[in-house]
N, C-alpha and C positions, 0 to 999 in steps of 0.2 A: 377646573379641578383643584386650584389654590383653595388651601384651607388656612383659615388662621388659626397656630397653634395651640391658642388661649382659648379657644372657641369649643371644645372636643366635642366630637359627634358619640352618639349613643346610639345610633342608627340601628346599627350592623353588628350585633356582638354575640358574643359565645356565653355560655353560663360563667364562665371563671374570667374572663376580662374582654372590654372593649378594643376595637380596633384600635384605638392610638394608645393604649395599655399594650396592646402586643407588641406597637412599630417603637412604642418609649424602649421597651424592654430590649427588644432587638437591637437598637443604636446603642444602648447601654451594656449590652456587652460588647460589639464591636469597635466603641470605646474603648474599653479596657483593650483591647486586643490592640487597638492603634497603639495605644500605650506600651503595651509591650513589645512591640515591636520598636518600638523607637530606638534601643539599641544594638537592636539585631546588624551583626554583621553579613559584608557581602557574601562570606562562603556559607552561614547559616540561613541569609534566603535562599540560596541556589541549589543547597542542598534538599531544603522542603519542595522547593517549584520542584526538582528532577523526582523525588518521591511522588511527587503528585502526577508528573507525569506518566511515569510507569504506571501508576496505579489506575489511570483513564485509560493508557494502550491496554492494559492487561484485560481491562473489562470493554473494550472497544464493538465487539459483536454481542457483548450481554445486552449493553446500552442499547447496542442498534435496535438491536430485535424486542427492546420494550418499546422504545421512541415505536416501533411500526405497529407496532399490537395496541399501541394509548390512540396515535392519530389514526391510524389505517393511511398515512400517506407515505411516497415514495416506495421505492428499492431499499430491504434491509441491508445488502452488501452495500448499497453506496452508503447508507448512513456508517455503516462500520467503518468505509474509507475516510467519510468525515470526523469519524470520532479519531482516526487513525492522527490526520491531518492536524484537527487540533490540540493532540498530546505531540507528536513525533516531529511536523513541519515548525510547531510553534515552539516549543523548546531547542528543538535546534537553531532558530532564529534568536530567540531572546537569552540562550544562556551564557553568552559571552559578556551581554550588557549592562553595564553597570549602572546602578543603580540604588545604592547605598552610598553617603559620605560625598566625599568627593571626588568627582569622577572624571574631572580635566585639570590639569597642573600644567600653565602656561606659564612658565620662568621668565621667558622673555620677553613674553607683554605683561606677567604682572597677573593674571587671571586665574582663578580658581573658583570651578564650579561644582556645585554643592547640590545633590540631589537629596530631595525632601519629599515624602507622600502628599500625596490631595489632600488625602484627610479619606471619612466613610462613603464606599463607592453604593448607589442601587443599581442593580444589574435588572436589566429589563431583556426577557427573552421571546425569543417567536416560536410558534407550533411547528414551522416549519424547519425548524435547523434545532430543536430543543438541546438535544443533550452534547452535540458541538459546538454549540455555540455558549452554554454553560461550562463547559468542562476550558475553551479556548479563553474566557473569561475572568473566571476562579485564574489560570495561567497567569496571567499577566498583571491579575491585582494583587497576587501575594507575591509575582516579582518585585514589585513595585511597592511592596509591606503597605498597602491600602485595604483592609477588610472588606469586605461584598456580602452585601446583602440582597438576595435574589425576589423578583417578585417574577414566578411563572406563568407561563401561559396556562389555562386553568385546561386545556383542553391537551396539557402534554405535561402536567402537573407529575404524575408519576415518576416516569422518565427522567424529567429535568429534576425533580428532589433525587435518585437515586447517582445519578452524573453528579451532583453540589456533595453528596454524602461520600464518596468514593472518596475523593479529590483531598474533601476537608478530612476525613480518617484518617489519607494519608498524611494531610499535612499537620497535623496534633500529633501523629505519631512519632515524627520527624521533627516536633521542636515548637511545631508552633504554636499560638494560643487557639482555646478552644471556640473562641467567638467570630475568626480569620472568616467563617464562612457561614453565612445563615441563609434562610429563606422564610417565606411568608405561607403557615402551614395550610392554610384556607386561605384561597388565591380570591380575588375581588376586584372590581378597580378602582372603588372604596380604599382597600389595602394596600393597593399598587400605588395611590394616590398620593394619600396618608406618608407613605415613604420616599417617594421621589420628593416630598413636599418638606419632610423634616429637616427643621433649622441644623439640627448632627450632620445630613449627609452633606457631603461637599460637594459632589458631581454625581451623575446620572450616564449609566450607557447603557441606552436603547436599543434595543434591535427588537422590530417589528413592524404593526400595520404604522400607518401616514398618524393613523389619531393618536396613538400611544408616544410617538415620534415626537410631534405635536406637542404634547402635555408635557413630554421632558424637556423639550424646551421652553417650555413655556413657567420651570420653575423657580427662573431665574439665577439658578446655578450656572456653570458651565456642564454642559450635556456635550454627550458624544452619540450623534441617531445619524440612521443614515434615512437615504430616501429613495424611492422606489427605483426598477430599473425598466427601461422599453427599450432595451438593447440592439440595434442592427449588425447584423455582420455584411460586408459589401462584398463581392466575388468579383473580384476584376478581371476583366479577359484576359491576362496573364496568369492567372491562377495554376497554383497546382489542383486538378482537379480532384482527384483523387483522396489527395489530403486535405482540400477543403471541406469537403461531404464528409469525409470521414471524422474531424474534427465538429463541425457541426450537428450530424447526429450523436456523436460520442457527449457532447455539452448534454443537447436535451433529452438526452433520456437517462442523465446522472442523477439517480433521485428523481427522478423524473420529470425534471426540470427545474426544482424547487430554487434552487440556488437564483437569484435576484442576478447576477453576473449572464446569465445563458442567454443566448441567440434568439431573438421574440420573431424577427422577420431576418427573412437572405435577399438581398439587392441584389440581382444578377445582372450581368452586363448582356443583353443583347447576342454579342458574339458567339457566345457560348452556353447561352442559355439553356436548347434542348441537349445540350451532352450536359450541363451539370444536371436538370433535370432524369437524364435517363439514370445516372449515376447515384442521384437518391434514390431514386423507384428502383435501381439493386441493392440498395441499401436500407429496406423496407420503408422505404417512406412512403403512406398512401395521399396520393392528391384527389381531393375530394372533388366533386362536380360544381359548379360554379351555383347547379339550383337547389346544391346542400348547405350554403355558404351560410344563409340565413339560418337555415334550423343548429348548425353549431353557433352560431354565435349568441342565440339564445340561449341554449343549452350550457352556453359557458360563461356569459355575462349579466352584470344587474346593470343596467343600464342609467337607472334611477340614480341609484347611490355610485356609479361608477365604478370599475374594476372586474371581475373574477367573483364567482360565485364561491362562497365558502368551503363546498367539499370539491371544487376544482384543482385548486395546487396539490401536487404530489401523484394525482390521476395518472393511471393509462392512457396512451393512445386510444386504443380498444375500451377501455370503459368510457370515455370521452365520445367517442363516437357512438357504442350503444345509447347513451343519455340521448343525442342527438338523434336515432333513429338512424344511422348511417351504418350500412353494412359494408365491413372490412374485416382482409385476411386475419385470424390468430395471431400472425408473427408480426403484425405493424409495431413501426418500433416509433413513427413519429406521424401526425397528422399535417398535411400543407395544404394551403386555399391560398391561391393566385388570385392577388386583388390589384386595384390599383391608384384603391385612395388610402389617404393616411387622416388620423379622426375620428369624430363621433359621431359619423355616418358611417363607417367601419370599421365595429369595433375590433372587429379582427387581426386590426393595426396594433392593438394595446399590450399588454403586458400580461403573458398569459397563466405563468408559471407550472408549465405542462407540459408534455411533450407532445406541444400544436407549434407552429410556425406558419407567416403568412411571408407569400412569394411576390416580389415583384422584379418586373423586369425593365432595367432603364438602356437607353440608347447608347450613354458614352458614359463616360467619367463627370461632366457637371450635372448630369440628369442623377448619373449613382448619388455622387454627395449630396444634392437637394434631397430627395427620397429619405437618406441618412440621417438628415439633420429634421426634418418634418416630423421624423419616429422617434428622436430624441423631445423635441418639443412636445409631442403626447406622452408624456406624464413617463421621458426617462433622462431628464436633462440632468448631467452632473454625472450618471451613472459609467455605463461601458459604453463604448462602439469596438467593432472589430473588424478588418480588412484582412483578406484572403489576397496576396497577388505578391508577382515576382519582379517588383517593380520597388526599389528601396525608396526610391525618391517621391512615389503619387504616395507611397504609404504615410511619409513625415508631411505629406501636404495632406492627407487627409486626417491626419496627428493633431495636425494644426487647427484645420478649416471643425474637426468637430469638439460640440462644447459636452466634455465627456471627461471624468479626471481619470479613466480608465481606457486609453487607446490600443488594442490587441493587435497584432499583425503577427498572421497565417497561426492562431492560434487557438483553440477551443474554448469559447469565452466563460463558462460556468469554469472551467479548471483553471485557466488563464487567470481570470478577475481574481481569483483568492489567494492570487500569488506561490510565486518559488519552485511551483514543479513544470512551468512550462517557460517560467522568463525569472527573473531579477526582482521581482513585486516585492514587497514585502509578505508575509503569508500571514493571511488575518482570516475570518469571517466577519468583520465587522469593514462593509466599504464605504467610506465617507463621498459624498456627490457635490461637496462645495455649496456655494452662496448660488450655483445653478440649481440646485436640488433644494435648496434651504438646511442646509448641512454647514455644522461650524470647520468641517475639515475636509481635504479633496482626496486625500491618500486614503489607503491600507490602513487602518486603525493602527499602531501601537505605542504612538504619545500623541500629546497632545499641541496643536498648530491651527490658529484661526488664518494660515495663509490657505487659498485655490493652490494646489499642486498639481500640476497637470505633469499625466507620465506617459511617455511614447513607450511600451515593452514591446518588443521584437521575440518572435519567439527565436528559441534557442533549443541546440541540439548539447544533451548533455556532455559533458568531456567523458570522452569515451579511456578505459583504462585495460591495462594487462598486468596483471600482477602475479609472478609465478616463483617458482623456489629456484636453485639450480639443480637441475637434473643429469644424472648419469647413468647411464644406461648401455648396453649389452652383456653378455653372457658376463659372469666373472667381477662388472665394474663395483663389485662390494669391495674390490683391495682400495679401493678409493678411501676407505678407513683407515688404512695402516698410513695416511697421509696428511688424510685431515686436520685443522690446525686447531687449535683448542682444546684437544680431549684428552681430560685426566681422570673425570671421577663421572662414568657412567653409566644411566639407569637405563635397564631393557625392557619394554614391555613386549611381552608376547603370550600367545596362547600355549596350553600344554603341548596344542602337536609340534609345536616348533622346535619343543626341546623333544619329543621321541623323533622326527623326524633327522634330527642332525643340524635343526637350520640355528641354532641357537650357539652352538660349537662353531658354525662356520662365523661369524662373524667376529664371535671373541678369539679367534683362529688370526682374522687382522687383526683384529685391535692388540693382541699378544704382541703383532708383529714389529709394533710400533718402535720407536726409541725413547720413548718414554716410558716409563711405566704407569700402568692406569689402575683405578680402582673401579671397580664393576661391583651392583646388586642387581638383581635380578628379578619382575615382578611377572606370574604366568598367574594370577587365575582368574582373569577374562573367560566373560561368556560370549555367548553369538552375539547377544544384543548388549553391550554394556550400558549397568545401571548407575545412576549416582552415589548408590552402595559402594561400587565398584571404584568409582573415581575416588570417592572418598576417603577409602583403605590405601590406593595406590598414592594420592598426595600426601597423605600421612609419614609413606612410609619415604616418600620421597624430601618431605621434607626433613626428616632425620638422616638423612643421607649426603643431600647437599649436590646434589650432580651441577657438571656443566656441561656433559651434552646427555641429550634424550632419545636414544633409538626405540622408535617403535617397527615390529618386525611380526606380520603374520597379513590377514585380510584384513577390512573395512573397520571390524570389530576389534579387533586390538589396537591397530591405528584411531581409532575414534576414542579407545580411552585413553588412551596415553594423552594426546591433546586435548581430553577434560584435566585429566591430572597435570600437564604442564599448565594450564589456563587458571589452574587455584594455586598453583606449587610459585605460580612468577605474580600471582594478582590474591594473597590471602582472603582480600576481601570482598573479592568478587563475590557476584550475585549469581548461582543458576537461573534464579527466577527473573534476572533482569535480562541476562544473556541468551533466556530461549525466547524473549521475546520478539515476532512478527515486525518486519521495518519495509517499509518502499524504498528506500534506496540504502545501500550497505554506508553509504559513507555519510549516513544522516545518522544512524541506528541513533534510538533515545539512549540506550545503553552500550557505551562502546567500551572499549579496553584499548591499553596503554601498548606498545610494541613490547615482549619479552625482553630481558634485559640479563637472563641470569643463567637459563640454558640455550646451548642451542639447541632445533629439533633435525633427526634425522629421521626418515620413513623408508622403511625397504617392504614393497609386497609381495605378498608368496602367494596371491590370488591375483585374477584378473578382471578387474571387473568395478570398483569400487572407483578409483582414482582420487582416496583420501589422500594420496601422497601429494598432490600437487593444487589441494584447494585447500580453502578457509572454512570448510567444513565435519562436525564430528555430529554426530548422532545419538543422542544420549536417552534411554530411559525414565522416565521418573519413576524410583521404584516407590513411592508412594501411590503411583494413580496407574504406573504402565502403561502412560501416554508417552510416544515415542516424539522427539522434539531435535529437529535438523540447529543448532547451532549454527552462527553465521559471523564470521569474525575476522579482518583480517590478521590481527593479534594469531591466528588457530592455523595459517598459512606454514608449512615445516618449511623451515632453512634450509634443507637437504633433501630432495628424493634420491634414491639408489633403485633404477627399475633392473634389475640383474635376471634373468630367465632360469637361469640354475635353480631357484626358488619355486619357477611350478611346475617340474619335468615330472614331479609324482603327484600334482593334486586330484582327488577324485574328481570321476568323471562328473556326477551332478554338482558341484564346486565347480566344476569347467564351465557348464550349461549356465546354470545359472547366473557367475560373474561374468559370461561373457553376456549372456543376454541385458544383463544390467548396461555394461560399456554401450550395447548398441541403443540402449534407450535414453544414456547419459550424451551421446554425439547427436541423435535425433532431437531431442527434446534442447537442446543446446541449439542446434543450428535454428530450430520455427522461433527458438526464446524472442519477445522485445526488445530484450538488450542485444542478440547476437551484433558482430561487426564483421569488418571484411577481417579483423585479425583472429575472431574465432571461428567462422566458418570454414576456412579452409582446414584445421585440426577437427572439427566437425566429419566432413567430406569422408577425410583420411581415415579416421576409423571406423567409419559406418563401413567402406571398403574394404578393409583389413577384419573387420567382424563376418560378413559374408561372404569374405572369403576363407577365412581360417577356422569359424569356430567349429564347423562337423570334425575336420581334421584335427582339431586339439583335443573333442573330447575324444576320438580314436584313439589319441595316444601319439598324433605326431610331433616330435619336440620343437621340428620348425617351426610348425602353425601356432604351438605356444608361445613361441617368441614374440610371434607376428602381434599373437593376441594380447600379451603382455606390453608389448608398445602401444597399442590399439586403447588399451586402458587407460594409460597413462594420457595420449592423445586425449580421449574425448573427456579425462577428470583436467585439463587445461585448457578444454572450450569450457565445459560449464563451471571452471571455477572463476571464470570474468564474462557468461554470459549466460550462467545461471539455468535453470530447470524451470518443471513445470508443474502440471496436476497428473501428471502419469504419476510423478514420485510423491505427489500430495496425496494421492486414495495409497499407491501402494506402502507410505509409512505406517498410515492408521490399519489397513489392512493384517498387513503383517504383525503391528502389537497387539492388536484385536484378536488374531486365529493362532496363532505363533509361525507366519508362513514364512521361507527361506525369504530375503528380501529382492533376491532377484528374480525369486519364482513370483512373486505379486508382482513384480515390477512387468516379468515377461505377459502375465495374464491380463496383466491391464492396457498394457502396449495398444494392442489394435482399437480398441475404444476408441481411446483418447486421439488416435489419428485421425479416425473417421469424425470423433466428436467435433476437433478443432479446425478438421477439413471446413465445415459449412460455417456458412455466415453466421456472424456472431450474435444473442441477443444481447448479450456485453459488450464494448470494445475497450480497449485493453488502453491502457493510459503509460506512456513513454514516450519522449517526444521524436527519437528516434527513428521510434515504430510511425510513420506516418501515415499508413492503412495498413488496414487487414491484409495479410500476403499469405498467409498461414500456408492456404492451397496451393499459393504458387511453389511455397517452398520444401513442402511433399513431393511436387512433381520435380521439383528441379533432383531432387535427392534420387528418385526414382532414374530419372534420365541417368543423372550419374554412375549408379552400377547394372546401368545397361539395361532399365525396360522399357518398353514401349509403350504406348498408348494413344488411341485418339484425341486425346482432352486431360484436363486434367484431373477430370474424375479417372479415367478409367488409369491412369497413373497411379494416380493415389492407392486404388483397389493392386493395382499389381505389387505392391510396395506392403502393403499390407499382408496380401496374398506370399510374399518372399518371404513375410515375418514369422507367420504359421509355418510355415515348409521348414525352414530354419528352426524353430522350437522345437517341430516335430522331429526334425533328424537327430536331436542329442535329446530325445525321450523325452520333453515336457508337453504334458496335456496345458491348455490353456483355457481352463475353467476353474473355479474356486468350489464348484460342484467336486469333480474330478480329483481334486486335492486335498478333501476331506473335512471341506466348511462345514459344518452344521446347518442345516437353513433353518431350523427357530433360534438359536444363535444369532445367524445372520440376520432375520426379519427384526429380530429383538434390539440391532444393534444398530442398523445401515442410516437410519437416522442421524444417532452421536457423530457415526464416522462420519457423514458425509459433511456436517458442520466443520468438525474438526479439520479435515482435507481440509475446507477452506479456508480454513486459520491456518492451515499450514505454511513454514515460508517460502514453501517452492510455485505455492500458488501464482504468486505477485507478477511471475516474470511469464506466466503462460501466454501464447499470442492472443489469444480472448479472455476477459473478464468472466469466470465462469459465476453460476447463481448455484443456490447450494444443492436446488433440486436436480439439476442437471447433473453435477457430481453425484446424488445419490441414484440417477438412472443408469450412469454408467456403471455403476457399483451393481445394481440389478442384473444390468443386460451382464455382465461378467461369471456373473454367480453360474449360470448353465454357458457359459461362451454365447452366448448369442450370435451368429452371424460369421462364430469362429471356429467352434466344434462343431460336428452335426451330429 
């Protein structure tokens, strides 16, 4: 594939110029662009990469869902989690590092190191990871002020041009030069060639098939390629059973197995072989018949040219086995054939990139590790291995004994291999295999090192946290104002009822009482749903004002602006648009904010139901689109809650219904969360208690049971303000900006669903390393047992839990259908589509105990329309 550059080919060209007229041009402006970047400072790269980043999160499921429409391979949600991963895991990785100038100042040895660009990178991409692995690349070459110029996979060419065009808009917009980012507009391997080949580029990073790999290094630059992977994971009879299989199938059928990191074969010990086996097969795994083994493995391999058939990678279980003529259940989520040789007498051994796995079963611990290592030797040396087992010490001895620069233990190897969200890795898509792979590097891609690095990662459970305001609470504790330290000049948000009710008088009644004197303005024209309209006018007015404390005082919806308006009033330049952005973990967010520094916030509510006051969350409008968008911040967490009861002794009764039915789906959807802990679940517990028991009696009108429920709120807004929600509140946000419904009323109508939905086995499994299997159903029932029902099973738990929740709706007057409540259904048919995508971009999705898919979400939405299952 060397060309000499004196030589030019006339081969291949277009009417207006030849191939090495197009790759001159192309290196000639990313020339200029190295150029100009030569004086770029470190906060003017870091500012373009973090534009750049936003701009791939933001477009994260457009990407996905072209990447699946160009290849037809994979899961479009998993591709959206990988577009996620490399804007959101790899910026928060690389935006500390430096990278400009000098960037170690050794005094007292005299040393000072001096970072310099490569020079023009060619970025080489695979069908299989297109637009993550473009958009995670573009990342790290303009961290690094190196231009990129892409040559795509011809076969995911769309895709990967629209991922390179996002990135580079952003980053011209932001400062950079216009040539920071190109690609090759008619893909070729002529063209691909031609570029890795030119005397301009300095280096080369590959990522794809063996031959492409090959040719990059073969250009005698320094290349960065990785090389294949035949990954084993080992299950030692120590094992946690439960979360091996669970991690296991959660790897291969991420994308559907495409990721080069994932699990090809599971080594079972012996011991335990038919309980890990029974365990998959409830886990849908189909094991094939030993006299099918053959017709898959033709079905899936070329044996001639060795590997995987071309439209194999990214495959179903189920269409893998249709090809083969194997009949299996709908729901298989992974295919296994028990073999027990390793080689090119069964291929079945090899590297599949699918959600197929081959089973063996070994005697002890030296039979495991030989097995291990045999599957490395067939064509995945250099790559991953992964060990299941509770055994710290076989695990660093099998660390050792495999030649693998990726060792995983009790770890999901597709998620694990790409680092950060299950161990310490570096988080890359690009994994280096060593001088075992024929790879110049053994690590996580993100400099560059011709040492073998071999990494032992353990998995890890993340640090788990409690983050809450101080709270005060019983009847009356609002005189907690007239004491409070800091307050001279402050702004009130509330809605109108607040001031016809009296409740607006009562609080300036303390703050009167003070011994200082204070200055007060006054902000009421909050609607139910507040818009950016809204926050808008209120920062304004606040910033001419000047407060240094912030009371917000009414429901959800005053409280939710106010904390848009402190969130602009303490950060002018914040971004809504970067701030309503979708993140996997709150303390990764691409876009974070600074802690307030100027007011503090106080929250008092006069509803029950909501528990803005004691979380990092506000709910904002866009009133350009009237897409409703959960805000997630711990900057957004108020200084002060005041839960005082005196506040909802008059609130109407469907205001009662509805906030209380919210609190019980904010404690429920809390307690099944991923993230729940043993510090949120008991505040979980507690109000789903205090909801079934008080709310008929509060909307009667009894002022105890208000109290009850007024605590009950706050309780379950401080389980999910540190272990987060679900997809009950991801259909019911879209829901309600969609129809204009009460938001407790959608929240209540969707309840029973989502229970039953996330009761059955997952065809997603939900990614936290915490979560270490599916528990969902166990923890329906446990909640059930808790306010006293009974049941055979945990089905029939779950149904009485359910069955409590209709009963309970129904005594404080809610129908729980979207029929019943006045949806339109050509409305509805016209719309359920939008919403159900949307639900899944939502950010309450993330923390659901199952990975939902977006059809699934739009079934629920259907079966809801007439209650299905829940009205008659």
């Amino acid at each position: 594939m060397n060309q000499d550059k004196n030589q030019k080919t006339t081969t291949k060209t277009t009417k207006e110029e030849t191939v090495d007229q197009m790759i001159d041009r192309l290196t000639a402006n990313a020339h200029d662009a190295l150029c100009a970047m030569d004086d770029f400072s470190q906060e003017k790269v870091d500012h373009i990469v973090h534009q750049m980043a936003i701009a791939g999160l933001d477009n994260h499921m457009k990407l996905a869902k072209l990447a699946f429409e160009e290849t037809g391979r994979g899961v479009t949600e998993d591709k959206a989690i990988k577009n996620m991963f490399a804007t959101e895991e790899i910026w928060n990785s690389i935006k500390n590092d430096k990278t400009v100038g000098i960037i170690n100042d050794d005094r007292e040895r005299q040393m000072i190191t001096v970072a310099e660009p490569l020079g023009i990178l060619a970025g080489v991409t695979p069908v299989t990871n297109p637009t993550s692995t473009t958009l995670f690349k573009s990342l790290i070459a303009v961290k690094t002020r190196n231009p990129i110029i892409f040559g795509f996979h011809p076969q995911a060419q769309k895709s990967s041009v629209e991922a390179a065009r996002i990135v580079r808009d952003a980053a011209v917009a932001a400062g950079a030069p216009e040539g920071v980012i190109q690609w090759i507009d008619k893909p070729s391997l002529e063209a691909t060639s031609a570029l890795m080949n030119h005397p301009m580029v300095a280096s080369v990073l590959a990522t794809g098939g063996p031959g492409m790999v090959k040719a990059a290094y073969s250009t005698g630059k320094p290349a960065l390629g990785v090389g294949p992977g035949n990954g084993p994971a080992y299950i030692e009879k120590t094992a946690n059973i439960k979360r091996a299989v669970n991690d296991i199938v959660l790897s291969k059928t991420f994308d559907n197995g495409m990721v080069c990191a994932s699990e090809n074969s599971a080594v079972i010990d012996a011991d335990i072989y038919d309980d890990v086996k029974k365990e998959m097969q409830d886990r849908k795994v189909f094991f094939i018949k030993k006299n099918q083994q053959k017709a898959l493995a033709e079905a899936m391999f070329d044996e001639k040219r060795g590997g995987v058939k071309g439209p194999i990678p990214g495959m179903s279980a189920v269409a893998i086995a249709k090809m083969a003529g194997i009949d299996v259940p709908e729901d298989t989520k992974v295919l296994a054939a028990e073999i027990n040789v390793v080689g090119p007498k069964n291929w079945l051994s090899a590297e599949k990139l699918c959600p197929v796995i081959s089973i063996f079963k070994s005697a002890d611990h030296k039979e495991g590790f030989s097995i291990c290592n045999d599957l490395l030797h067939f064509g995945g040396l250099g790559h991953t291995a992964a060990i299941h087992t509770m055994d710290d010490d076989l695990a660093t001895e099998f660390g050792i004994k495999m030649k693998a620069s990726r060792v995983l233990v009790n770890t999901p190897s597709a998620i694990g291999g790409i680092g950060n969200i299950y161990n310490e890795m570096i988080p890359s898509l690009t994994l280096g295999t060593g001088s075992w792979g024929k790879n110049s590097i053994s690590h996580n891609v993100s400099s560059f090192d011709l040492l073998n690095i071999k990494t032992i990662a353990k998995r890890r459970n993340n640090m788990q946290w409690i983050k809450l305001p101080r709270v005060y609470f019983e009847k009356t504790s609002v005189r907690y104002l007239n004491s409070m330290p800091g307050v001279q000049r402050v702004f009130i948000v509330a809605s109108p009822a607040m001031i016809s009710h009296g409740y607006v008088d009562k609080v300036l009644g303390e703050l009167k009482r003070r011994s200082n004197e204070i200055q007060y303005q006054l902000f009421s024209v909050t609607e139910s749903d507040p818009t950016t309209d809204t926050v808008e006018k209120g920062t304004e007015q606040m910033n001419n004002f000047n407060p240094d404390t912030i009371i917000a005082l009414g429901g959800g919806s005053p409280m939710d602006a106010a904390k848009g308006m402190w969130l602009f009033y303490e950060h002018p330049d914040a971004s809504f648009f970067g701030a309503k952005q979708k993140f996997l973990d709150i303390r990764k967010r691409t876009y974070q904010l600074e802690k307030p520094a100027k007011a503090q916030f106080v929250a008092i509510p006069t509803t029950s139901g909501t528990g803005s006051e004691v979380t990092p969350f506000a709910v904002i409008t866009d009133s350009a689109t009237h897409v409703k968008y959960p805000l997630a911040d711990y900057a957004l967490t108020p200084d002060v809650a005041i839960v005082d009861s005196q506040f909802v002794e008059t609130v109407p009764k469907k205001t009662v219904a509805y906030s209380g039915l919210d609190t019980l789906t904010h404690a429920i959807e809390s307690f099944v969360s991923n993230m729940a802990s043993d510090y949120t679940r008991p505040l979980s517990l507690q109000a789903i208690k205090l909801v079934f028991e008080n709310l008929t009696a509060s909307y009667n009108g009894d002022i105890d049971a208000r109290e009850k429920m007024h605590n009950a709120a706050t309780l379950a807004g401080m389980a999910f303000a540190n272990a987060f929600l679900g997809v009950d509140h991801s259909i019911a946000h879209k829901l309600g900006g969609e129809f204009g419904l009460p938001h407790g009323l959608a929240i209540a109508i969707t309840l029973p669903h989502v229970i039953r939905y996330n009761f059955k086995e997952p065809r997603k499994l939900t990614m936290w390393p915490k979560y270490e299997y599916f528990r969902a159903d166990e923890d329906y029932a446990e909640i059930a047992r808790y306010i006293g029902l009974t049941g055979k099973n945990k089905e029939e738990l779950k149904e009485a839990l359910v069955n409590k929740i209709i009963d309970l709706a129904h005594s404080v007057d809610t129908t729980l259908s979207l029929k019943a409540n006045g949806v339109d259904k050509k409305h509805f048919d016209a719309s359920v589509d939008k919403l159900a995508e949307l639900a899944y971009e939502d950010q309450c999705t993330t923390a659901n105990p199952k990975e939902p898919l977006i059809g699934e979400l739009r079934q629920i939405m259907i079966d809801e329309y007439d209650g299905k299952g829940v009205e008659k």
